[in-house]
PAGU-792341 format. One record per residue (C-alpha): residue number from 1; residue in three letters; x, y, z. Coordinates in pm, whole numbers, plus 50000, padded with zeros to 5 digits. Each point is the difference from the previous one (the first is absolute). Layout:
BEGIN
+-----+-----+-------+-------+-------+
!   n ! res !     u !     v !     w !
+-----+-----+-------+-------+-------+
! NUM ! ALA !     X !     Y !     Z !
...
+-----+-----+-------+-------+-------+
***
This chain:
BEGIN
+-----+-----+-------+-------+-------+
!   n ! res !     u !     v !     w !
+-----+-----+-------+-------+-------+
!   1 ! UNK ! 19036 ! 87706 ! 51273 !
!   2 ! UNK ! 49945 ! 49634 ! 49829 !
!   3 ! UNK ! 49673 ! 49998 ! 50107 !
!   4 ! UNK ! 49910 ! 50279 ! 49785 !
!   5 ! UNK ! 50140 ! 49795 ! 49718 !
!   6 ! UNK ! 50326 ! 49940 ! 49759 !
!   7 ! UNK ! 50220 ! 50289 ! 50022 !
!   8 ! UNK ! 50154 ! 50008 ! 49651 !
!   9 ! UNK ! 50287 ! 50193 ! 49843 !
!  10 ! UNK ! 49933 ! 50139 ! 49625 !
!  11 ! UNK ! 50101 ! 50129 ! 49725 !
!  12 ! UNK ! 49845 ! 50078 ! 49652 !
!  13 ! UNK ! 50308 ! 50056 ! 49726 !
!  14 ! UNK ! 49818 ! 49960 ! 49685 !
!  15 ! UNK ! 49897 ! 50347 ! 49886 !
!  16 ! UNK ! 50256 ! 50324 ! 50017 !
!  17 ! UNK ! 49844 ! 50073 ! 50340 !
!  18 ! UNK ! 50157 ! 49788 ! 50262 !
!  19 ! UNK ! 49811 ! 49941 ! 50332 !
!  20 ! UNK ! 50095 ! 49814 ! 50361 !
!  21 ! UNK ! 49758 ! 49944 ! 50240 !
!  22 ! UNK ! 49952 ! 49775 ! 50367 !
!  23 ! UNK ! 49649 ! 49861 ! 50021 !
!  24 ! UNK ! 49810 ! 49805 ! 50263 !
!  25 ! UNK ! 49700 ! 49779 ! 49948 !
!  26 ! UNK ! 49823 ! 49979 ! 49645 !
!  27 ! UNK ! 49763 ! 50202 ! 49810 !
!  28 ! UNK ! 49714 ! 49944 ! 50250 !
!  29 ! UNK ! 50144 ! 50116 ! 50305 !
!  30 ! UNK ! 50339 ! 50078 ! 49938 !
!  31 ! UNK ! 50196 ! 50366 ! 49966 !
!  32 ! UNK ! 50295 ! 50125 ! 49861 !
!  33 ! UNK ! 50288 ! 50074 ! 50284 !
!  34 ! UNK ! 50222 ! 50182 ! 49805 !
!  35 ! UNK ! 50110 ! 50068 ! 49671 !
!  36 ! UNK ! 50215 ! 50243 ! 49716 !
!  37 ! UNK ! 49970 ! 50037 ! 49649 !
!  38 ! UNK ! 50278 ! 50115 ! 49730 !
!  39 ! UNK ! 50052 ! 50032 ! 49648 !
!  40 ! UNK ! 50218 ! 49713 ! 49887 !
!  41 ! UNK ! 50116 ! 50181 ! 49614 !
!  42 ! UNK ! 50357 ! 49853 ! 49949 !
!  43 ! UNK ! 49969 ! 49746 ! 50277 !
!  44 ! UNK ! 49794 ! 49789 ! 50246 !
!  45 ! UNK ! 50259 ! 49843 ! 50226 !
!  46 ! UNK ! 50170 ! 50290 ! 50044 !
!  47 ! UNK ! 49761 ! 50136 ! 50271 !
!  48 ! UNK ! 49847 ! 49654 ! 50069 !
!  49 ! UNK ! 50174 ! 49867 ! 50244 !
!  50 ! UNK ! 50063 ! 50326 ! 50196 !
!  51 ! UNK ! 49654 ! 50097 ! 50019 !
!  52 ! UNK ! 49922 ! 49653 ! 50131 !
!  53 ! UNK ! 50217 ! 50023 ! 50290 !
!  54 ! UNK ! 49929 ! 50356 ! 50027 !
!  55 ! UNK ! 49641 ! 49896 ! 50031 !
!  56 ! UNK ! 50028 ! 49731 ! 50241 !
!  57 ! UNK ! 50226 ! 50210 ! 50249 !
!  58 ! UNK ! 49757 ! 50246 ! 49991 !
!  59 ! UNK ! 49715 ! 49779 ! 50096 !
!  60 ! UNK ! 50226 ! 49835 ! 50281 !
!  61 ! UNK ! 49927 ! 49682 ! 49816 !
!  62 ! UNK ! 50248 ! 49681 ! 49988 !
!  63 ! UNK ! 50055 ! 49763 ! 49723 !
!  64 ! UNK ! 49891 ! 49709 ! 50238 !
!  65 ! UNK ! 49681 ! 50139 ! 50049 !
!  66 ! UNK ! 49905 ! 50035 ! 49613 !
!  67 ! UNK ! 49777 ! 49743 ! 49911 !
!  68 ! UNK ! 50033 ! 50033 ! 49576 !
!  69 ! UNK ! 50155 ! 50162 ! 49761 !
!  70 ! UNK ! 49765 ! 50136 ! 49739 !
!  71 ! UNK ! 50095 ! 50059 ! 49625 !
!  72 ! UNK ! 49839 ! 50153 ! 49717 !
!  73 ! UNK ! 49987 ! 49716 ! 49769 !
!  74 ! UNK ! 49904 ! 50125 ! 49709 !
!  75 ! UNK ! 49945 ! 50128 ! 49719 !
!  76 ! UNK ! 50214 ! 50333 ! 49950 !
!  77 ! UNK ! 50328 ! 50111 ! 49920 !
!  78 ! UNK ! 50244 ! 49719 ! 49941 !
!  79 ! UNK ! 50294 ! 50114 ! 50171 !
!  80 ! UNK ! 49772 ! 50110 ! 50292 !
!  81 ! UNK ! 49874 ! 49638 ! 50063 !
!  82 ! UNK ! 50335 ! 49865 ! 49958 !
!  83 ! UNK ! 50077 ! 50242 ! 50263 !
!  84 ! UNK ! 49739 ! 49953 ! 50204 !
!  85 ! UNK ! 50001 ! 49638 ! 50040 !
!  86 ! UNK ! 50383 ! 49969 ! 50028 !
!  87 ! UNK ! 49952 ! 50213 ! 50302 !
!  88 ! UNK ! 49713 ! 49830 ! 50109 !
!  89 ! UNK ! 50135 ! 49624 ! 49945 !
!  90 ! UNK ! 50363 ! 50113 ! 50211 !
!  91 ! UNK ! 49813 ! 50185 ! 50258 !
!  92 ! UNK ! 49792 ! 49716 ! 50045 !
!  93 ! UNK ! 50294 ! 49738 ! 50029 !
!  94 ! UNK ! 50173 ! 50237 ! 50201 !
!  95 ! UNK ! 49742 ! 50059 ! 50266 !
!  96 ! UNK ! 49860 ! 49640 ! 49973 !
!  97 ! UNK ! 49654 ! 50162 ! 49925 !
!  98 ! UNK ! 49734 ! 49909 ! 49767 !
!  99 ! UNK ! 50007 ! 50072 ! 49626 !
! 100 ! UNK ! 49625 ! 50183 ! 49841 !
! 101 ! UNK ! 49934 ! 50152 ! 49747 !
! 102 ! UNK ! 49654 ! 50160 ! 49845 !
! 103 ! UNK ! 49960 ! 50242 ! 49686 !
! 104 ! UNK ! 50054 ! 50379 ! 49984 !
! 105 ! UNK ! 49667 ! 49995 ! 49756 !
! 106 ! UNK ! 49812 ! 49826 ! 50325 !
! 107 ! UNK ! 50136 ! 50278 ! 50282 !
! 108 ! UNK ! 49861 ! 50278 ! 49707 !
! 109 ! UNK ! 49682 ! 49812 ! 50034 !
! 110 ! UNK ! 49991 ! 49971 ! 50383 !
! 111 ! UNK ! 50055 ! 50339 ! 50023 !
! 112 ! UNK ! 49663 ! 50071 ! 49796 !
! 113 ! UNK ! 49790 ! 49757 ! 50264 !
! 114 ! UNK ! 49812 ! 50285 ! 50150 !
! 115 ! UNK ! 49787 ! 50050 ! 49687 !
! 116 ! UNK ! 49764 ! 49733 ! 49874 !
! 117 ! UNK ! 50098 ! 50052 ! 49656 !
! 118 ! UNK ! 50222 ! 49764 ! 49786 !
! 119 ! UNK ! 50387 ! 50080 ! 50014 !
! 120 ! UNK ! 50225 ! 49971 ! 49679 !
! 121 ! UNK ! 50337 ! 50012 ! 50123 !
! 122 ! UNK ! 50248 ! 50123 ! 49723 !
! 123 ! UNK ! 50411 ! 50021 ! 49929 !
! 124 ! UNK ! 50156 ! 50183 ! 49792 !
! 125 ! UNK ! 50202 ! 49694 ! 49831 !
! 126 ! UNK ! 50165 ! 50222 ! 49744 !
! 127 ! UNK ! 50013 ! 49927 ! 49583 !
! 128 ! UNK ! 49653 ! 50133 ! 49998 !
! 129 ! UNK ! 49843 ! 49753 ! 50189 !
! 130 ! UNK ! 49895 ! 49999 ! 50396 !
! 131 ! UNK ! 49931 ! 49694 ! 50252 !
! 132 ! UNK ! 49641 ! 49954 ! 50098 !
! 133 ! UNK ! 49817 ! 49803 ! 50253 !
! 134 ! UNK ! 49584 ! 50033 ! 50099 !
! 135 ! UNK ! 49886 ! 49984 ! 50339 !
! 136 ! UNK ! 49672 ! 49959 ! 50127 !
! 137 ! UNK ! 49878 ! 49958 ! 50408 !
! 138 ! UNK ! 49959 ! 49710 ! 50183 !
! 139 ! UNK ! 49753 ! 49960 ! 50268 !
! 140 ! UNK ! 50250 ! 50149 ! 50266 !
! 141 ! UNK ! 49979 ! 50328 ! 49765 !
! 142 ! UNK ! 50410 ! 49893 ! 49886 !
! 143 ! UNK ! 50094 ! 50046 ! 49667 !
! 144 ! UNK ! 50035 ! 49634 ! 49822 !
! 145 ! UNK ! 50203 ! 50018 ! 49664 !
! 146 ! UNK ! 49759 ! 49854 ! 49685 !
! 147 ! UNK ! 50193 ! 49761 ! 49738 !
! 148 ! UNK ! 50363 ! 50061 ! 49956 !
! 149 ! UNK ! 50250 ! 50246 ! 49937 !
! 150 ! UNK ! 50086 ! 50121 ! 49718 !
! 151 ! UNK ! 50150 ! 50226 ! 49723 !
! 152 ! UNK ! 49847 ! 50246 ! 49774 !
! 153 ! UNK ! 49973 ! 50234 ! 49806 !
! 154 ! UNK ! 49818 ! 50339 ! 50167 !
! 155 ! UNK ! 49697 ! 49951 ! 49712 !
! 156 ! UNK ! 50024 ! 49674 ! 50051 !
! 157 ! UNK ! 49886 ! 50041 ! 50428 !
! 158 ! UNK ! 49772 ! 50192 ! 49902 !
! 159 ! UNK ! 49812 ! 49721 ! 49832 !
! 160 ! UNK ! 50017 ! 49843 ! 50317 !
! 161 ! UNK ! 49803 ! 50252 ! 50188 !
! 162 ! UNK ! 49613 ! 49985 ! 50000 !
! 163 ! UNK ! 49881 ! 50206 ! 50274 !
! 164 ! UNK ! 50090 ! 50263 ! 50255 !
! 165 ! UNK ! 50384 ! 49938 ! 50139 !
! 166 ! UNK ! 50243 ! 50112 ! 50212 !
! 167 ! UNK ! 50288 ! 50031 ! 49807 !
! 168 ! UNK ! 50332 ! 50053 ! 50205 !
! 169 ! UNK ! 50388 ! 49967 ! 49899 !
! 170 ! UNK ! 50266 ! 50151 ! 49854 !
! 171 ! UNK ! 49911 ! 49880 ! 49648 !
! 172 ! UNK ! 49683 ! 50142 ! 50062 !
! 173 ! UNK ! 50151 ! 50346 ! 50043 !
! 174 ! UNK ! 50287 ! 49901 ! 49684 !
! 175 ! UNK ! 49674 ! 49983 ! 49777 !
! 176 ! UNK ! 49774 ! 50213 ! 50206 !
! 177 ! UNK ! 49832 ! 50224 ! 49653 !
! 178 ! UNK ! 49972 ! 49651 ! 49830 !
! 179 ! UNK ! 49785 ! 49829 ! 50264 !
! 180 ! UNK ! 49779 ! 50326 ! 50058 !
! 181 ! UNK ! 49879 ! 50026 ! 49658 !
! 182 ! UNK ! 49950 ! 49637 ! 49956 !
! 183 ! UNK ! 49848 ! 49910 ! 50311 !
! 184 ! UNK ! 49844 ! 50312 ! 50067 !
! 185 ! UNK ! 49717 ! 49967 ! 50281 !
! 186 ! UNK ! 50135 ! 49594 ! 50071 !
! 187 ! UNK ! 50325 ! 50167 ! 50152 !
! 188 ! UNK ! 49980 ! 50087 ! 50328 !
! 189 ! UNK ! 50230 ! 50166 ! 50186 !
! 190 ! UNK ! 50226 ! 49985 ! 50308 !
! 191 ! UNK ! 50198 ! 50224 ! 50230 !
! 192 ! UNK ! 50372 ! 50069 ! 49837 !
! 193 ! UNK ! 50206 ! 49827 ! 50299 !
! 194 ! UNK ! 49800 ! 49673 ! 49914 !
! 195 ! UNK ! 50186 ! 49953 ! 49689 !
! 196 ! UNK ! 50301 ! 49934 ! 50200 !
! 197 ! UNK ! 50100 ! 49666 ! 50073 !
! 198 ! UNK ! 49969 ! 49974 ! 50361 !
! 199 ! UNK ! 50254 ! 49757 ! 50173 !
! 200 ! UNK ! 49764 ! 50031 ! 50300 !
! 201 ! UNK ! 49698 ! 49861 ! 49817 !
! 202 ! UNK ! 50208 ! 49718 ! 49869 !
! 203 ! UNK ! 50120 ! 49885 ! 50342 !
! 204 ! UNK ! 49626 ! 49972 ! 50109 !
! 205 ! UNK ! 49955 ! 49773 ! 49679 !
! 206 ! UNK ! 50343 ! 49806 ! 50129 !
! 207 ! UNK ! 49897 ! 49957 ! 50345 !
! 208 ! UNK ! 49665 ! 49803 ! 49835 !
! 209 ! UNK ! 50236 ! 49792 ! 49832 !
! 210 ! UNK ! 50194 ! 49872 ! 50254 !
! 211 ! UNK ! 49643 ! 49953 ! 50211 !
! 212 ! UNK ! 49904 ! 49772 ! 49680 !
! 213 ! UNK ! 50360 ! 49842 ! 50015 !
! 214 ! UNK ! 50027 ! 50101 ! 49651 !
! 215 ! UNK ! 50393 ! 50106 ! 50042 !
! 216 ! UNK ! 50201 ! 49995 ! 49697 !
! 217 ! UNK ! 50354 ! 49773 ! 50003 !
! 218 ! UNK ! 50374 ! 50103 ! 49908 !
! 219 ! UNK ! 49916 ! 49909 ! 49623 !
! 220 ! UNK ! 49767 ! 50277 ! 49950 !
! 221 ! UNK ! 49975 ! 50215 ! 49727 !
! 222 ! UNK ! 49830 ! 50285 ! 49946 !
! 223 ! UNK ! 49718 ! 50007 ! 49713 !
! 224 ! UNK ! 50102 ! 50240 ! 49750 !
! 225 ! UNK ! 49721 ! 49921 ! 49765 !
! 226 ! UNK ! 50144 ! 50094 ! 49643 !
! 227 ! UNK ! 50411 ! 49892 ! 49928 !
! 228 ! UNK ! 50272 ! 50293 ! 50083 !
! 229 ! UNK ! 50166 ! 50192 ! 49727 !
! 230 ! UNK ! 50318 ! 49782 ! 50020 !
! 231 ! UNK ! 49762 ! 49633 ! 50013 !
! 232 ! UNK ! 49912 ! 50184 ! 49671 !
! 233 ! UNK ! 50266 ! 50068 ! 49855 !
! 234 ! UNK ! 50172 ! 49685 ! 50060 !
! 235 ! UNK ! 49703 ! 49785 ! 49843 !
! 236 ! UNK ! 50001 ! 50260 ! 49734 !
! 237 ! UNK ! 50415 ! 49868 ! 49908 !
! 238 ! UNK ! 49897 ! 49613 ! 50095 !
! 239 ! UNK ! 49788 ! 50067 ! 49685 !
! 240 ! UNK ! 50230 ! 50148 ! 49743 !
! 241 ! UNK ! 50302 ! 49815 ! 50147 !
! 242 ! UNK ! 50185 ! 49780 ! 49699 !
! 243 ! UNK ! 49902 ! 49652 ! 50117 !
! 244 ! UNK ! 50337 ! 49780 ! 50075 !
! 245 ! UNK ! 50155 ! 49771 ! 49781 !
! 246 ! UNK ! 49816 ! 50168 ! 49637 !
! 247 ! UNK ! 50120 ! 49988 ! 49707 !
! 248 ! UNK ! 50326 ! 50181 ! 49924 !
! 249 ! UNK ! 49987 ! 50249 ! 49721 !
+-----+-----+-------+-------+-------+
***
């Protein structure tokens, strides 16, 4: 079987949709083994863990025979990440396997590489604002993320897009009316189960990771992009906060 390439165990926790998958090789010549997918409402971990043995028992695989341990790294929910690479990071230690990690935006986009369109990837990141990331193809036909990710506003992606695209995600579906009459004819379509995130997908992206040694270490942190309600709120009382040692009425 390690001829064929890294087998990798992941997991994608940063929508509501949870999904597990075993994957050998990388997006060239790899496949997806085996995989589930649940909705995680109320919880990640609770399933997690189960499904991730249940997964593995089914396949008839062993830990010592996983090669990585792919993680959605980011951007999404914040509790999800947390979640996700907690798992990921004590799995990892645990099995004395290989941290990776790669972007739920970039599966989305792999996912859209038999078209020869662009890809905008979109998240639904809440407060009226989504996650975006733009793809274009490389000379292998893969989908190659342009610039950075980012934040915005749904008018303000639209700005972004100048020609035809594939738009996929689940904050293209949250503002699916908006994007329609704004993009009109420069929003293309795609199939309703690609707007999943697919944990199957994202081990393929994993397994080229650990091919270009690009692992990530014990430190890692997911990238969460904008600050979480509580980061907020707790800069929002550093700046009203009586500074010590003032003047005594």
């Amino acid at each position: 079987m390690k001829e064929l390439g890294p087998l990798i165990l992941a997991f994608d926790t940063a929508t509501t949709v949870t999904s597990v998958a075993l994957t050998l090789g990388d997006r060239r010549c790899g496949r997806v083994l085996a995989g589930c997918t649940f909705s995680s409402q109320g919880s990640h971990s609770r399933k997690l863990l189960g499904a991730i043995t249940s997964l593995l028992q089914g396949a008839g695989v062993d830990w010592s025979q996983i090669d990585g341990i792919g993680v959605c790294s980011g951007p999404g929910s914040f509790t999800g990440l947390r979640i996700g690479m907690a798992t990921a990071k004590g799995l990892a230690f645990a099995s004395k396997t290989t941290l990776l990690g790669a972007s739920t935006l970039d599966s989305l986009a792999a996912g859209c590489e038999l078209s020869s369109s662009p890809v905008c990837a979109v998240l639904d990141a809440r407060k009226k604002e989504v996650y975006a990331a733009l793809y274009r193809r490389d000379e292998d036909a893969r989908t190659i993320r342009i610039g950075a990710i980012g934040s915005f506003s749904p008018a303000g992606l639209v700005q972004q897009i100048e020609e035809p695209t594939l738009m996929v995600g689940d904050g293209v579906l949250a503002y699916a009316d908006f994007f329609r009459r704004s993009l009109a004819e420069k929003m293309l379509p795609v199939p309703p189960l690609t707007h999943q995130p697919s944990a199957g997908l994202l081990g393929l992206l994993c397994a080229e990771k650990l091919l270009q040694n690009q692992t990530l270490g014990p430190d890692a942190v997911p990238l969460y992009v904008r600050s979480s309600d509580a980061e907020l709120n707790f800069q929002r009382q550093r700046r009203f906060a009586p500074e010590a040692g003032g003047a005594a009425g």
